[in-house]
N, C-alpha and C positions, 0 to 999 in steps of 0.2 A: 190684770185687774178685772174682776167681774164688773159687768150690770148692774147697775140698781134702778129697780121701777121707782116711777116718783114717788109713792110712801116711804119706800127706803132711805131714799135720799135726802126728803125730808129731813128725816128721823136722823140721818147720819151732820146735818147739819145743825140742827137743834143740837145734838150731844157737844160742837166741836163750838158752837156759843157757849151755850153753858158749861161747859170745860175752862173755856177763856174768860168767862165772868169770875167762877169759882178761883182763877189763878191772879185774878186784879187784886182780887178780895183778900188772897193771903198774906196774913203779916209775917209769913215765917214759912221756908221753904227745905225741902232738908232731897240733899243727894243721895242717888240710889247707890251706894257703892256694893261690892262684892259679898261684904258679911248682912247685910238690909236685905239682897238677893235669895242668898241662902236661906236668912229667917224665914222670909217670905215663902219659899218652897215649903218648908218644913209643915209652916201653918196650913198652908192652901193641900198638902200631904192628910193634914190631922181635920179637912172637911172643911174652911173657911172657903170660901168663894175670894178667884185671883185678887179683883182688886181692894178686897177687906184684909184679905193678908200682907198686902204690902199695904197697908194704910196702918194696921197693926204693927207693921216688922219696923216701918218708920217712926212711930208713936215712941216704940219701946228705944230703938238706937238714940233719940234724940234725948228722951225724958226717962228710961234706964225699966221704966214699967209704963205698962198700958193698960190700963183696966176698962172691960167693955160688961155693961148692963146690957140687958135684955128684957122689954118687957114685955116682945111677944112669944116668950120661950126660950127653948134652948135653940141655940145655933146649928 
């Protein structure tokens, strides 16, 4: 395991609060299984950034479509 100077570590602890706020908060949680995987690849393949794509690949396994707006552009 690397080093982290103190900005880093900061930064790495602030995400793993608010990781763990954002998981209190959820009424609804959905399992990564092998075929959510896959999507996932596929997206993050077609330009979507890792964790938009599995946020997406999840969206769709649970609710059968995902629809994402953009109002600062395209993707």
């Amino acid at each position: 395991m690397e080093k982290l100077n103190y900005p880093e570590l900061v930064q790495e602890i602030l995400k793993l609060h608010f990781t763990n706020l954002h998981l209190q908060l959820a009424s609804l949680r959905q399992e990564v299984d092998e075929a959510i995987s896959q999507r996932a690849n596929e997206l993050e393949h077609n330009g979507l950034k890792a964790i938009d794509a599995l946020h997406v690949a999840c969206g769709e396994a649970e609710y059968g479509a995902f629809y994402i707006c953009s109002i600062l552009g395209s993707v």
